[in-house]
N, CA, C and O atoms as a Tripos MOL2 file, in Angstrom:
@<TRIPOS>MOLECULE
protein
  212   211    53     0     0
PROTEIN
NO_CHARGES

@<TRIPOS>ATOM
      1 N          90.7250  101.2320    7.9410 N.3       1 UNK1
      2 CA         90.4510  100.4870    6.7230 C.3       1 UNK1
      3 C          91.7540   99.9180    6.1790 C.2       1 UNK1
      4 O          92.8230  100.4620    6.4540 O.2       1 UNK1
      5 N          91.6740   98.6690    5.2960 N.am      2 UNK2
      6 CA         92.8980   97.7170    5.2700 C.3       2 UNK2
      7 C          93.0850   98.8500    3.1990 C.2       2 UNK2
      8 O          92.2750   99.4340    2.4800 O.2       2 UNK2
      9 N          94.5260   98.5780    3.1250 N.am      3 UNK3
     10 CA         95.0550   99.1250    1.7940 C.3       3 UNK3
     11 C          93.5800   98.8400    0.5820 C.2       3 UNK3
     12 O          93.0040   99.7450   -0.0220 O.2       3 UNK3
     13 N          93.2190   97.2180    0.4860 N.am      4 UNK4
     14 CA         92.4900   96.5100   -0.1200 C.3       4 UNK4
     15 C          91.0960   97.3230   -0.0470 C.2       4 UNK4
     16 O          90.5420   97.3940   -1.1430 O.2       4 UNK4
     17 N          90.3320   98.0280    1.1490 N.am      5 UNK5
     18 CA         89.4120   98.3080    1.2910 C.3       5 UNK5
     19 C          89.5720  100.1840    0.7500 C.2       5 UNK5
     20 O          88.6080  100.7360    0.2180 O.2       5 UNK5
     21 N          90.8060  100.8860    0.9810 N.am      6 UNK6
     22 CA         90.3620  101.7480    0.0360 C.3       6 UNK6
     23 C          91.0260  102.0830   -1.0480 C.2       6 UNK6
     24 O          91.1940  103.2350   -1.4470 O.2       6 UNK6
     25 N          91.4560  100.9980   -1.5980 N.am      7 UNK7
     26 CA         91.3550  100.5210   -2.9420 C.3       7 UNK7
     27 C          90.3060  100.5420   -3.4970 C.2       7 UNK7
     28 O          90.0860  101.2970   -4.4440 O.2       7 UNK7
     29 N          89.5250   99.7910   -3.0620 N.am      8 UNK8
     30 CA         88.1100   99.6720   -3.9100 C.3       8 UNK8
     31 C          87.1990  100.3690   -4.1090 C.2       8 UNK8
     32 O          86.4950  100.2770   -5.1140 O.2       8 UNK8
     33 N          86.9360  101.7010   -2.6400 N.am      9 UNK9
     34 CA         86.6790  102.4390   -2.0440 C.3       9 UNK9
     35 C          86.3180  103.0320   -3.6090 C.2       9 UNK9
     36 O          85.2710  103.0390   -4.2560 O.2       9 UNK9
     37 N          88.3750  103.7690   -4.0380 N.am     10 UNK10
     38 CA         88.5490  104.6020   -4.6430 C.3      10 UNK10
     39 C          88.3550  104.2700   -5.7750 C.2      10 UNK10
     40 O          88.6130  105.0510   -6.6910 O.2      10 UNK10
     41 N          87.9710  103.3190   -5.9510 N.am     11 UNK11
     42 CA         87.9700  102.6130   -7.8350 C.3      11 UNK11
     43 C          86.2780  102.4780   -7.8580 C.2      11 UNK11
     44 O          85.8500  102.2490   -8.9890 O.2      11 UNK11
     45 N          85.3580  102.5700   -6.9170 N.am     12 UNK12
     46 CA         84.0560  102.5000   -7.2600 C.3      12 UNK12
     47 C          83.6180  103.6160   -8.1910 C.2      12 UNK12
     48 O          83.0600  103.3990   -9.2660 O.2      12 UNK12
     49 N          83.9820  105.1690   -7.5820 N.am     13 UNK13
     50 CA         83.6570  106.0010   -8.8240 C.3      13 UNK13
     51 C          83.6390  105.5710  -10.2290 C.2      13 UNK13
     52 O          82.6710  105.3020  -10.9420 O.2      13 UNK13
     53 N          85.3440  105.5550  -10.5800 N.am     14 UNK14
     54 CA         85.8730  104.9040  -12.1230 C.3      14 UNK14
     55 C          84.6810  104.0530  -12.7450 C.2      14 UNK14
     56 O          84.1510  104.1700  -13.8490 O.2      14 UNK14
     57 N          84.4160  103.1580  -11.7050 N.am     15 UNK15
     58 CA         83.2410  102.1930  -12.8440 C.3      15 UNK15
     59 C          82.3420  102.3910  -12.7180 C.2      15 UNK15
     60 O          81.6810  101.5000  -13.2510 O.2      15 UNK15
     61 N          81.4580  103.4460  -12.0750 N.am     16 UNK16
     62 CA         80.1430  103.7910  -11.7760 C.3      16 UNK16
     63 C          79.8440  104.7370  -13.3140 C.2      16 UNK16
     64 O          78.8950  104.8020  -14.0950 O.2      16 UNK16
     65 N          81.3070  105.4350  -13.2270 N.am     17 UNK17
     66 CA         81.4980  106.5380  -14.3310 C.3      17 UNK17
     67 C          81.1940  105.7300  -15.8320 C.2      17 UNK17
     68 O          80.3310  105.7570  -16.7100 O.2      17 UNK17
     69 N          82.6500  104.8950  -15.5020 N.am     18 UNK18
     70 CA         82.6680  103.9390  -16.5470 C.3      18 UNK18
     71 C          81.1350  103.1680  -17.6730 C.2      18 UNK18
     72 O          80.8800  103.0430  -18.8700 O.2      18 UNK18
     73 N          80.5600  102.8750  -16.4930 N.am     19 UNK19
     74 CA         79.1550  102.5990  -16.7070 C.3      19 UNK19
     75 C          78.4110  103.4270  -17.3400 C.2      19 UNK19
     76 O          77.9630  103.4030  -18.4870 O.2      19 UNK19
     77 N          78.3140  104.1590  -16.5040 N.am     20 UNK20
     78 CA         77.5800  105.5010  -17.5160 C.3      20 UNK20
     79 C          77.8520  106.0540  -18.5720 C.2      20 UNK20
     80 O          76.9600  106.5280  -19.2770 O.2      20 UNK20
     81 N          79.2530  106.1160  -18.9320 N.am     21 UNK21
     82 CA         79.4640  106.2270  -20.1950 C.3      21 UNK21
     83 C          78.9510  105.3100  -21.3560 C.2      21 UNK21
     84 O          78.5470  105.6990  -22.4510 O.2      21 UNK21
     85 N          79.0610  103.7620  -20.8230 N.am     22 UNK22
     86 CA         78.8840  102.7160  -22.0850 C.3      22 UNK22
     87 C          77.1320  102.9350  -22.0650 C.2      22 UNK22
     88 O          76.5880  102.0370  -22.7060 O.2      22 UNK22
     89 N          76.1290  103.9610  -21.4500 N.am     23 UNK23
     90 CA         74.6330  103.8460  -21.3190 C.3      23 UNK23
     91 C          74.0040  103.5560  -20.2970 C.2      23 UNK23
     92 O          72.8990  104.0110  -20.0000 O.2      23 UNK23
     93 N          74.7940  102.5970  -19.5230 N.am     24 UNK24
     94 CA         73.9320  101.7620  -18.1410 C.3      24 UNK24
     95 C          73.3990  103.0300  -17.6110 C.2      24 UNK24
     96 O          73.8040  104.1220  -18.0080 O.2      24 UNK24
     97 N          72.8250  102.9350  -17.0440 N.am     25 UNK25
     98 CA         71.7090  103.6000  -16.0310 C.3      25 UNK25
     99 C          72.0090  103.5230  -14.5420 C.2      25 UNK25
    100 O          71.3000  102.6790  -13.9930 O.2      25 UNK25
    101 N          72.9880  104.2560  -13.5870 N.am     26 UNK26
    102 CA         73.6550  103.5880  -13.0330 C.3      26 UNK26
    103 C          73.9850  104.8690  -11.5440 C.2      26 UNK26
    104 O          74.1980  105.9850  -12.0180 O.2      26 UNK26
    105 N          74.0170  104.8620  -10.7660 N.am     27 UNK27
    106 CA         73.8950  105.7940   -9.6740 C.3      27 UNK27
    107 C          74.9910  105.3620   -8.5430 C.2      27 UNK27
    108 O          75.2880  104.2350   -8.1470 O.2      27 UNK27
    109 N          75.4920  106.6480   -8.1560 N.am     28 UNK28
    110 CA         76.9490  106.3660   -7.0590 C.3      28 UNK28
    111 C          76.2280  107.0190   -5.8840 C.2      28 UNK28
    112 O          75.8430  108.1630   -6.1250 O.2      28 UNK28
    113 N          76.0110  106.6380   -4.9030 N.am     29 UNK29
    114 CA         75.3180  107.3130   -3.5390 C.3      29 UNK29
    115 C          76.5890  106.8960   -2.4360 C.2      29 UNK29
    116 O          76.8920  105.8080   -1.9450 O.2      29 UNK29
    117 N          77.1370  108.1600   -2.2940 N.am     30 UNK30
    118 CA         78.2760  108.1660   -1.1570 C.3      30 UNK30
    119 C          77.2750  107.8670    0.3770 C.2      30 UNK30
    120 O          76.9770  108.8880    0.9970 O.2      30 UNK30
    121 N          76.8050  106.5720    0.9280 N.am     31 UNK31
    122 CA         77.1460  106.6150    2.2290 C.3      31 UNK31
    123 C          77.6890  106.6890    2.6960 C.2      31 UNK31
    124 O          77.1330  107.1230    3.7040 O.2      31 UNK31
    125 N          79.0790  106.5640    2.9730 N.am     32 UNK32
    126 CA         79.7610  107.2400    3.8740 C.3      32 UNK32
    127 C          79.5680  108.6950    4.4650 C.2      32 UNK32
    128 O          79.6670  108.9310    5.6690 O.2      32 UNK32
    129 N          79.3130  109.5530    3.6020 N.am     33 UNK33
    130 CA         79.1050  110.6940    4.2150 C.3      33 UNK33
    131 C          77.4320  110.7930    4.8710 C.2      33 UNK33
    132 O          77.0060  111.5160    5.7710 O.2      33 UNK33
    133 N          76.7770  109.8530    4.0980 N.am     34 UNK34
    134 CA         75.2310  109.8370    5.0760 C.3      34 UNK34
    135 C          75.0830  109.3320    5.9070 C.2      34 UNK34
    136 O          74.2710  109.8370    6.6810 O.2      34 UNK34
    137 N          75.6040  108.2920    6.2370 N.am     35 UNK35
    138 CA         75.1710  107.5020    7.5290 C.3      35 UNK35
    139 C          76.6060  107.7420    8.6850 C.2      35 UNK35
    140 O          77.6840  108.1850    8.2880 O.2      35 UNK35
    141 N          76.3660  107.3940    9.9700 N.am     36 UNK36
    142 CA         77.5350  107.7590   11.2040 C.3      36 UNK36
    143 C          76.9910  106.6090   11.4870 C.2      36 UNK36
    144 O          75.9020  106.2500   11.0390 O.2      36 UNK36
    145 N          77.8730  105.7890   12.4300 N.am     37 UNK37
    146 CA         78.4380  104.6190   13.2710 C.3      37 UNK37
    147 C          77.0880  104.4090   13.9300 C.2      37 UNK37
    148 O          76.6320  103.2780   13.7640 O.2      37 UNK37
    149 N          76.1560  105.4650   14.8260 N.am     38 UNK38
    150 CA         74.7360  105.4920   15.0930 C.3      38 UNK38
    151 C          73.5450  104.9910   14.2540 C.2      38 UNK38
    152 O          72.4720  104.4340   14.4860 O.2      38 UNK38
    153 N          74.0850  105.3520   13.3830 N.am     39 UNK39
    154 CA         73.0210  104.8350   12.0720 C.3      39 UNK39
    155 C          73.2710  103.6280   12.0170 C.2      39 UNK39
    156 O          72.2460  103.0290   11.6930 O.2      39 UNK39
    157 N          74.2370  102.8590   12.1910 N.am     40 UNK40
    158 CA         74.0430  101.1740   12.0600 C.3      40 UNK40
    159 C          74.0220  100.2590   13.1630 C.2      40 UNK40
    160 O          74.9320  100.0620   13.9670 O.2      40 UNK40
    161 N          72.4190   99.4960   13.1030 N.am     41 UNK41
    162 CA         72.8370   98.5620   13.9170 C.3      41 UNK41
    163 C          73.8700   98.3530   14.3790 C.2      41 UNK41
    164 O          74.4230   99.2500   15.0150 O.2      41 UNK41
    165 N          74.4310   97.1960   14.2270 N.am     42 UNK42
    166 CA         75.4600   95.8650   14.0790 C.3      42 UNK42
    167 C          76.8780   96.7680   13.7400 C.2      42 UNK42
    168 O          77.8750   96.1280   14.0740 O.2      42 UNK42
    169 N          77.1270   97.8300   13.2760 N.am     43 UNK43
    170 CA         78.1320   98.1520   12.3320 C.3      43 UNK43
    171 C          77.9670   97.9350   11.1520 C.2      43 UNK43
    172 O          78.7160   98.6820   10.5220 O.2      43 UNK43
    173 N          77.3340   97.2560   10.4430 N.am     44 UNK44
    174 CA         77.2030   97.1690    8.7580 C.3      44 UNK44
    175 C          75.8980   97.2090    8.2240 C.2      44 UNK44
    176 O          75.7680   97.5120    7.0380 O.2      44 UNK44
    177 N          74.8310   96.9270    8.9740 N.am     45 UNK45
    178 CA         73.1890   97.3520    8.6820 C.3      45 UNK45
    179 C          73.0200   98.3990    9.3150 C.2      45 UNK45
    180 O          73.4480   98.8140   10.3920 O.2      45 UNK45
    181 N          71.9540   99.0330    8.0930 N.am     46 UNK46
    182 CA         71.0850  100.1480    8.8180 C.3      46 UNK46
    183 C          69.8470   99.9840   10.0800 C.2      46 UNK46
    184 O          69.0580   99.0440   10.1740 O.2      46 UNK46
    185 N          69.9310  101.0750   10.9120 N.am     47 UNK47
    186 CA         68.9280  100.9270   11.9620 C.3      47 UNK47
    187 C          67.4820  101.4820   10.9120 C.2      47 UNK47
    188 O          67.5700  102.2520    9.9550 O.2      47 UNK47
    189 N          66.4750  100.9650   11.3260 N.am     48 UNK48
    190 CA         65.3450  101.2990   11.1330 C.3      48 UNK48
    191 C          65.1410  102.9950   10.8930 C.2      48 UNK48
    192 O          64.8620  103.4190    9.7720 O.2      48 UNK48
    193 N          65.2570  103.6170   11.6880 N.am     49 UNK49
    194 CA         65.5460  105.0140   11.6770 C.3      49 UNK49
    195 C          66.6190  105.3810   10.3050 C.2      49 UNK49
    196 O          66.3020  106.1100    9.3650 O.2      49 UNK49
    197 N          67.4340  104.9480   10.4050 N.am     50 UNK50
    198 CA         68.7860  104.9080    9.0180 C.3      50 UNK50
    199 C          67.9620  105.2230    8.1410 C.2      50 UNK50
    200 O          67.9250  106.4040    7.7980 O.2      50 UNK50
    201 N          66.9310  104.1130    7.4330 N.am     51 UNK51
    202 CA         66.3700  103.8120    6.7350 C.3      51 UNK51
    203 C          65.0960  104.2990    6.0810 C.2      51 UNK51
    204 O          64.6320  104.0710    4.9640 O.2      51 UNK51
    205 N          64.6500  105.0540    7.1160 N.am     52 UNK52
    206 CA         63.7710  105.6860    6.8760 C.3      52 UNK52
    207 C          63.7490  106.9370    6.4270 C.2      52 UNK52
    208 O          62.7830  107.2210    5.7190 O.2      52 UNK52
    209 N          64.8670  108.1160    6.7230 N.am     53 UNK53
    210 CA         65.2420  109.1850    5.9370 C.3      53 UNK53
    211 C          65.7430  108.5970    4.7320 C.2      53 UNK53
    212 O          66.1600  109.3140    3.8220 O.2      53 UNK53
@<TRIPOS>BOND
     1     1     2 1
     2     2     3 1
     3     3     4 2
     4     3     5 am
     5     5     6 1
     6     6     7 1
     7     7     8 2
     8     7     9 am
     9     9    10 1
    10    10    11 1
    11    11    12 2
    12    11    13 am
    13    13    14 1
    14    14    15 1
    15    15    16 2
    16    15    17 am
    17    17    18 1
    18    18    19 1
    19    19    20 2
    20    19    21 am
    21    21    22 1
    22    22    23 1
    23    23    24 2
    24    23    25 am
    25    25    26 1
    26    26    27 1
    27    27    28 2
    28    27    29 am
    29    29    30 1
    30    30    31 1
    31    31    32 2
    32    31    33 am
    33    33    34 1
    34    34    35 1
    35    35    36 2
    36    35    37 am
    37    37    38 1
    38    38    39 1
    39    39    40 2
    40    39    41 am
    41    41    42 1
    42    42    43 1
    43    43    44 2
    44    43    45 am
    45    45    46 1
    46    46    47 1
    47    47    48 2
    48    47    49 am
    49    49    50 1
    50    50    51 1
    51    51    52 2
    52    51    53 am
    53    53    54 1
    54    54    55 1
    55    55    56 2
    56    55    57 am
    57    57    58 1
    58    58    59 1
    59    59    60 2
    60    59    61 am
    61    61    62 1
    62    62    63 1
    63    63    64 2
    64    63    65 am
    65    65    66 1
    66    66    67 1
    67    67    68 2
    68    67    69 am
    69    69    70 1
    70    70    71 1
    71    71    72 2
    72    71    73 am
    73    73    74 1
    74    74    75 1
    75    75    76 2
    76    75    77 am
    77    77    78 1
    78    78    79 1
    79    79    80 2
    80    79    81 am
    81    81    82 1
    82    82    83 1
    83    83    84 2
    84    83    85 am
    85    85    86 1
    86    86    87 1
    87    87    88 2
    88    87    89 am
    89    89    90 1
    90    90    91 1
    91    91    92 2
    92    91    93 am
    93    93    94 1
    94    94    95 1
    95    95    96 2
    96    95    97 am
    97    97    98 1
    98    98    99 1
    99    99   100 2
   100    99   101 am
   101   101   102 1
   102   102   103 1
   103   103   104 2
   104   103   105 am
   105   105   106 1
   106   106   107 1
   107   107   108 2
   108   107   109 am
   109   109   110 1
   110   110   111 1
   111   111   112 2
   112   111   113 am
   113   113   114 1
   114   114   115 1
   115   115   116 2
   116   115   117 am
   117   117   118 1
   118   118   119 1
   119   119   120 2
   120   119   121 am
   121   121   122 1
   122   122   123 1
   123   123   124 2
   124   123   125 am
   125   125   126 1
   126   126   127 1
   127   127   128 2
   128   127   129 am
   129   129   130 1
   130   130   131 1
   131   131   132 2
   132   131   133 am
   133   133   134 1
   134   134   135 1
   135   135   136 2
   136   135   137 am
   137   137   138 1
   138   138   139 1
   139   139   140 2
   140   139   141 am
   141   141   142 1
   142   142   143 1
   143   143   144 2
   144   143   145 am
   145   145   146 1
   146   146   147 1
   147   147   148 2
   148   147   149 am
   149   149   150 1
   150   150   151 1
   151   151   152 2
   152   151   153 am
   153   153   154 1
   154   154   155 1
   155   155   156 2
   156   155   157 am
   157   157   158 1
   158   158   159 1
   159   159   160 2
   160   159   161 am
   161   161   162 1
   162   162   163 1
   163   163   164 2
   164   163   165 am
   165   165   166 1
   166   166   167 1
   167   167   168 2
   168   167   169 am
   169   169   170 1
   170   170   171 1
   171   171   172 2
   172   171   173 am
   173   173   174 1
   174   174   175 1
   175   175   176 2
   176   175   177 am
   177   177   178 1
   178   178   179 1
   179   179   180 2
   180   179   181 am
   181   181   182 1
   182   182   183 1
   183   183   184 2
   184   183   185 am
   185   185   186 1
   186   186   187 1
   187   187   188 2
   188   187   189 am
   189   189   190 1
   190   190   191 1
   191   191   192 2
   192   191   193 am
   193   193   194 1
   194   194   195 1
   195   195   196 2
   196   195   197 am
   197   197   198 1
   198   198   199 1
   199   199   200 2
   200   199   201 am
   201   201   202 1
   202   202   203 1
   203   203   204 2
   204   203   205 am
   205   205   206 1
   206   206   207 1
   207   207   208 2
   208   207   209 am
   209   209   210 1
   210   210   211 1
   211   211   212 2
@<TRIPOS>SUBSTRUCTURE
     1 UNK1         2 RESIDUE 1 A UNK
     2 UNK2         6 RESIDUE 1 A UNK
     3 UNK3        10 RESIDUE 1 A UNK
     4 UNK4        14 RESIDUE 1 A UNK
     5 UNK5        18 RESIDUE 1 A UNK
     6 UNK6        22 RESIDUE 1 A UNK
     7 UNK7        26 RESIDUE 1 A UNK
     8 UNK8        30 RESIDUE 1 A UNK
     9 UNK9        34 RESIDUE 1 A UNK
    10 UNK10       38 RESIDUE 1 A UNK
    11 UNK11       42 RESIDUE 1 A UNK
    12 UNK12       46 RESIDUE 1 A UNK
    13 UNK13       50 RESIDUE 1 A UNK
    14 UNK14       54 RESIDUE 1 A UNK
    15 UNK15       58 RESIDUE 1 A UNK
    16 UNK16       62 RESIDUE 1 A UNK
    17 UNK17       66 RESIDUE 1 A UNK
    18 UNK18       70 RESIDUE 1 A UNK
    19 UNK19       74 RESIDUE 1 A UNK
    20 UNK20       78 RESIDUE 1 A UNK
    21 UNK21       82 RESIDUE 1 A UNK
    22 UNK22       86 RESIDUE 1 A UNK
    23 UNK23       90 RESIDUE 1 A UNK
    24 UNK24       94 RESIDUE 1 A UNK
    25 UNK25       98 RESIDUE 1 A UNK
    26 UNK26      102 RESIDUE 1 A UNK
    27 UNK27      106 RESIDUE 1 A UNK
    28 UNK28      110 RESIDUE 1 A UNK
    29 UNK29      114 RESIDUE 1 A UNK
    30 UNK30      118 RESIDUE 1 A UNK
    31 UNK31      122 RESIDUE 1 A UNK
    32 UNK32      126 RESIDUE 1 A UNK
    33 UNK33      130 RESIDUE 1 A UNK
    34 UNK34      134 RESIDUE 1 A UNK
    35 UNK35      138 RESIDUE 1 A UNK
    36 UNK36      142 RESIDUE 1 A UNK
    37 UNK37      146 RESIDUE 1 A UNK
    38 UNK38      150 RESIDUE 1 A UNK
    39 UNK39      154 RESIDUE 1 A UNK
    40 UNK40      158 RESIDUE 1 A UNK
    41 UNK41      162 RESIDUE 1 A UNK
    42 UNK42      166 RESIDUE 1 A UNK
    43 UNK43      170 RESIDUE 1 A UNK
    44 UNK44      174 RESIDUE 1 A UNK
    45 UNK45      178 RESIDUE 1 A UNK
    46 UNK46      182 RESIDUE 1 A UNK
    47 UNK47      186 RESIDUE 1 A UNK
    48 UNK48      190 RESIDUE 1 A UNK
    49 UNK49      194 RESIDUE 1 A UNK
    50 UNK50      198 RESIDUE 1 A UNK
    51 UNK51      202 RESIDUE 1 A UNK
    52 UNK52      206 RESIDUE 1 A UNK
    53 UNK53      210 RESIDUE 1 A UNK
């Protein structure tokens, strides 16, 4: 992953949080730890199977 990518990575929490504090209604779901390289098609879509659990 390039500097830029976990940068953002690491700043998604902050505003998910962020969010939730000001009320939004607002949910952080770590894929990374759910899905493996198998789970995606292409590399960036889910396989059918992915998707279905």
């Amino acid at each position: 992953m390039t500097p830029a990518v976990c940068w953002t990575i690491a700043a998604i929490p902050g505003i998910v949080q962020s969010r939730a504090a000001a009320g939004k209604r607002v949910h952080l779901v770590d894929m990374y730890r759910a899905l493996t390289l198998s789970d995606l098609a292409d590399g960036v879509h889910r396989t059918p199977r992915a998707t279905a659990r």
